[in-house]
C-alpha angles and dihedrals in degrees: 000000000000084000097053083044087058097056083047094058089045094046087042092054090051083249089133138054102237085239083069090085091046083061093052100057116028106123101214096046098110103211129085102239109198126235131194139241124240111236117271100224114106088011123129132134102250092220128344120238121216094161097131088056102053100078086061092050101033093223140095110260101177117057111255142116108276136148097197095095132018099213123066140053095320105099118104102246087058086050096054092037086054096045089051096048084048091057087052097052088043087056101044090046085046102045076045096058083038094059101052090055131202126286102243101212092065110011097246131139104250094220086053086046082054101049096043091049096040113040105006098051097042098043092041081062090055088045092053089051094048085049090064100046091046087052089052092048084051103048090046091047089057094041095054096042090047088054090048091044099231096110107098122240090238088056098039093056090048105042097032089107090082089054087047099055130071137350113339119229129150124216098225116244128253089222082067092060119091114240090203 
């Protein structure tokens, strides 16, 4: 999860190109694209849900008041115990983000400026490389199915922008070599 919410701050800055999730995840594109991890300061699941999984156990497995089930974290001793361990989390992240104060020329929290300046803008130039790999690839991929005719019309009239842009080159085929 933190590493989906770090594509989603990049994408959110405007650090990204949108195709970059494309990128991420086309199946049939052949490479490992990294992704990075949101920083882990100030981050904590506010409550876990393991709703699909209680009907298997017949009991409640995520604090909160029910009357499905009897067993399980639904009593209200469990309740009270949970809320007050959440206040104590809240307080610890917060004393956390307290601590590393705010630059005072801009506002920011300085761990959130580090982290900007040491892991997002530095990755978000290799994601941008990878982009482009991954639009030559593309572009080759529908090129070469449009001259072997197995790339459907519908395809070929919405995706015919990659074949469009920039130089055209075609990656030869292995059915053109001779097994022989």
């Amino acid at each position: 999860a933190q590493r989906v919410i770090g594509v989603f701050l990049a994408l959110a800055n405007g650090m990204i190109d949108p195709e970059f999730v494309d990128c991420l995840f086309d199946e049939d594109y052949p490479h490992l694209v990294p992704t990075l991890s949101a920083p882990r300061v100030g981050m904590v699941a506010a409550e876990a849900h393991y709703v699909n999984m209680e009907g298997k156990a017949q009991c409640i497995l995520s604090p909160r008041v029910s009357t499905r089930y009897t067993k399980g974290w639904n009593s209200e001793d469990t309740l009270l115990r949970v809320k007050k361990w959440q206040e104590v989390v809240y307080d610890h992240i917060a004393k956390g983000w307290g601590l590393n104060r705010r630059d005072h020329v801009d506002g920011r929290l300085n761990s959130e400026k580090e982290w900007t300046e040491q892991v997002l803008l530095p990755w978000a130039e290799t994601s941008r490389r990878h982009l482009d790999e991954y639009r030559i690839w593309k572009k080759s991929r529908i090129q070469m199915s449009q001259q072997d005719g197995k790339l459907p019309e519908a395809t070929r009239n919405s995706e015919s922008k990659f074949i469009d842009e920039g130089p055209h080159w075609i990656v030869p085929s292995i059915d053109s070599v001779d097994a022989s």
